[in-house]
LUMMARDREN-263745 format. One line per 8 residues: their letters; for each residue x, y, z of C-alpha. Coordinates in steps of 0.5 Angstrom, whole numbers, plus 500, padded with zeros to 3 digits. Example, Ala and Ser with C-alpha at 12.3 -4.5 7.8 and 13.67 -1.06 7.14 Angstrom:
<lovos>
as = 525 491 516 | 527 498 514
</lovos>
This chain:
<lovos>
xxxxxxxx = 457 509 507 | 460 513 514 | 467 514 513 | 472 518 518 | 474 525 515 | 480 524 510 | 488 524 512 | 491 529 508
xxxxxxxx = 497 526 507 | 495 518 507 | 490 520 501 | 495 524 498 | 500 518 497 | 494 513 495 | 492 518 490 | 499 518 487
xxxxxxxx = 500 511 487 | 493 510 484 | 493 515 479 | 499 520 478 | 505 515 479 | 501 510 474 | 499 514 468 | 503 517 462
xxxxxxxx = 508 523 463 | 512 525 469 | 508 523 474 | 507 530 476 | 500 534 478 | 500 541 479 | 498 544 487 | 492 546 485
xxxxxxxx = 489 540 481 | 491 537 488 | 486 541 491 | 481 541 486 | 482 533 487 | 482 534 494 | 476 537 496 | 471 532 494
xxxxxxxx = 474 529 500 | 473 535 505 | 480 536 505 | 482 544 505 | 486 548 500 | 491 549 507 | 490 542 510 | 493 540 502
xxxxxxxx = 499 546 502 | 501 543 509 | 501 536 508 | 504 537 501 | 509 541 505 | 510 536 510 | 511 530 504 | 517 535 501
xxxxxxxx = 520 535 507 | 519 527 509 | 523 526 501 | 515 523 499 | 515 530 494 | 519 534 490 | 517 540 487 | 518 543 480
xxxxxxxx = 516 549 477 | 513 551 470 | 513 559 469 | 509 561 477 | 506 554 477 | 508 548 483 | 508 541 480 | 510 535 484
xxxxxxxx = 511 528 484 | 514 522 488 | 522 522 489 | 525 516 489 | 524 514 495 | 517 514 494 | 517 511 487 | 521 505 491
xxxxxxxx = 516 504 496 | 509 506 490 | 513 500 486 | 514 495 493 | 506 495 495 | 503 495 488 | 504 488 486 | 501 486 493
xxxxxxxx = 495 491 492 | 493 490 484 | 497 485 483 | 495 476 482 | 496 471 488 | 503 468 487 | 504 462 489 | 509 460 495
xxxxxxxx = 515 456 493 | 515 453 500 | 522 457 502 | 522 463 508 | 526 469 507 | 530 471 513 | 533 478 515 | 537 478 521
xxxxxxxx = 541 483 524 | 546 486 529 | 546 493 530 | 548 496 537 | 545 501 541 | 549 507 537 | 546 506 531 | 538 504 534
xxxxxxxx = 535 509 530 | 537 507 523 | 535 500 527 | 529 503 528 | 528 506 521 | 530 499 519 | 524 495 523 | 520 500 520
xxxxxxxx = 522 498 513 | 521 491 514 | 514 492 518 | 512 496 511 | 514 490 506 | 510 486 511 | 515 482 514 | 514 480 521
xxxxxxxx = 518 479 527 | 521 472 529 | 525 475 534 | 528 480 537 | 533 481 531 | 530 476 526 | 524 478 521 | 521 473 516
xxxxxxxx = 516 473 510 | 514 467 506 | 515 471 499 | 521 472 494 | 522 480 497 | 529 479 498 | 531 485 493 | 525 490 497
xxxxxxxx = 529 487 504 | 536 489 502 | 534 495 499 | 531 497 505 | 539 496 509 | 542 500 504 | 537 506 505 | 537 505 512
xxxxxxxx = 544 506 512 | 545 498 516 | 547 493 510 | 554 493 513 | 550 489 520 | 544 485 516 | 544 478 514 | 539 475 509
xxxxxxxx = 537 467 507 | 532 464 504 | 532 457 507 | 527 452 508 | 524 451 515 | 526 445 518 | 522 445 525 | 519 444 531
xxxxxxxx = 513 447 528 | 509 446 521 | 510 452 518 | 503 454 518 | 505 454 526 | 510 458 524 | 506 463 520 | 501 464 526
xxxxxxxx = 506 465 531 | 509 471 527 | 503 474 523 | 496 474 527 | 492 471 522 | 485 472 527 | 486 480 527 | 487 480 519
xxxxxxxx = 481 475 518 | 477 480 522 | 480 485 518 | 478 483 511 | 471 480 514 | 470 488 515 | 472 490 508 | 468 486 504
xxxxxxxx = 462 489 510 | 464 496 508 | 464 494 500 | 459 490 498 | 453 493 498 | 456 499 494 | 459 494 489 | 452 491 487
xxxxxxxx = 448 497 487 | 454 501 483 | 454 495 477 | 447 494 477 | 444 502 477 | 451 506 474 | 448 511 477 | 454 514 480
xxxxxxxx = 458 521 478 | 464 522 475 | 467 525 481 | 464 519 486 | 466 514 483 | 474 518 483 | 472 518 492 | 469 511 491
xxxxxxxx = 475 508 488 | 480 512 492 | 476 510 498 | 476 503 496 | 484 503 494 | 486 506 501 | 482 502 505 | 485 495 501
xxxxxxxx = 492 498 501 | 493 497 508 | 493 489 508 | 499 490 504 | 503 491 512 | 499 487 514 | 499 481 509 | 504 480 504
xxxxxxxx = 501 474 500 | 500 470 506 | 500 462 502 | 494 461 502 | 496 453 503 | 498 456 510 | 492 459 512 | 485 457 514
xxxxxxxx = 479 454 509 | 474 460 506 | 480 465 507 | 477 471 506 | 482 475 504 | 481 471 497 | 473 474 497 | 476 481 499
xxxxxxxx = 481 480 493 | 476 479 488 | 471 484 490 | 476 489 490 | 478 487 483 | 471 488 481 | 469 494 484 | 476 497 482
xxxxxxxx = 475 495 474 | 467 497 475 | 470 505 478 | 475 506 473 | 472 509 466 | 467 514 470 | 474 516 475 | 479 516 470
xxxxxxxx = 475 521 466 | 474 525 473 | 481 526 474 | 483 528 467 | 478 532 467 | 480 536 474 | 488 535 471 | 489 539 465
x = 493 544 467
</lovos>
């Protein structure tokens, strides 16, 4: 299948919340392990080295040196987020206790840009806005939420609830009006297109490579990985028949699990440093 040229950083994230973060260890690869990887995707030795460079200075990487070598791994900070999108990227549909989840805030103009940093926390728990000063999410994110305040430097100007919604609207008026549940549909639709016919063709030939099936299963992760902005576990009481974010979910599981021997053999392989 066609695929746009690879981002660096975007990748290099993925892949250490896929597989560096989650294996035994550290948590650290070596730089020249990473460009090793790296190449199967067309990613170049200087374009690793910058957008490694740029992480360590965003406090995604730290560095540690053994003898004349770089390792690195994802900071807390890193950590923090790898752990808040995982549960909405591998882990089982929960189902919803019928209560929102709200933060507001009042946080003056001296103070926009942690406000700004804020919003953009919330946006990557996958909260919405219902308001100006007002975010919501239909899941027990709670803890991710306030320590999204302290992190931000903002707790001191936040407020959160968790309260049951009283109306005019249904809630899943509520959850339309806050989430565009057309775009994200669309959005899954597309996936399942981009993927399905790789899955069947790879469970009935297994006739991948090893390396393939370590850019297939990148590939399929960053490109899954993004519903977890844009749908938090929407209810799916709360949302249309035939959702096809459910079928997304089982192909993705499936074609996940059918990459995994070949891909985690691929990256012992190119990671014994």
């Amino acid at each position: 299948m066609s695929r746009p040229v690879a981002r660096p950083i975007s990748f290099i994230f993925t892949l250490y919340g896929d597989m560096v973060h989650r294996r035994e260890g550290d948590g650290s690869l070596w730089i020249g392990s990473l460009i090793d990887l790296m190449a199967s995707f067309g990613v170049s030795p200087a374009a690793v080295r910058q957008a490694v460079s740029r992480m360590t200075r965003q406090g995604w990487l730290v560095a540690r040196r053994r003898g004349n070598r770089a390792f690195y791994s994802v900071t807390e900070r890193g950590r923090r987020r790898i752990d808040e999108l995982s549960p909405r990227i591998y882990g089982p549909v929960i189902e919803w206790d019928g209560r929102w989840r709200l933060l507001t805030y009042a946080i003056g103009e001296a103070n926009r840009k942690r406000r700004e940093r804020l919003r953009k926390e919330l946006s990557a728990l996958g909260w919405a806005q219902l308001s100006p000063s007002t975010w919501i999410s239909p899941n027990d994110s709670l803890a991710a939420a306030r320590e999204a305040a302290r992190a931000t430097g903002t707790l001191d100007g936040v407020n959160l609830f968790s309260s049951e919604y009283a109306g005019p609207l249904s809630d899943r008026e509520m959850l339309e009006r806050c989430w565009d549940v057309v775009e994200i549909a669309s959005a899954y639709r597309d996936f399942i297109a981009r993927y399905e016919a790789a899955l069947r063709r790879e469970r009935d030939r297994r006739d991948l490579s090893d390396e393939r099936a370590l850019v297939e299963r990148l590939w399929l992760v960053h490109d899954y990985r993004k519903f977890a902005y844009t749908d938090p576990g929407l209810p799916s009481e709360l949302l249309p028949a035939h959702w096809p974010g459910t079928s997304a979910a089982a192909l993705f599981r499936e074609f996940y699990a059918v990459l995994d021997a070949k891909s985690q053999r691929y990256f012992h392989l190119r990671t014994q440093a």
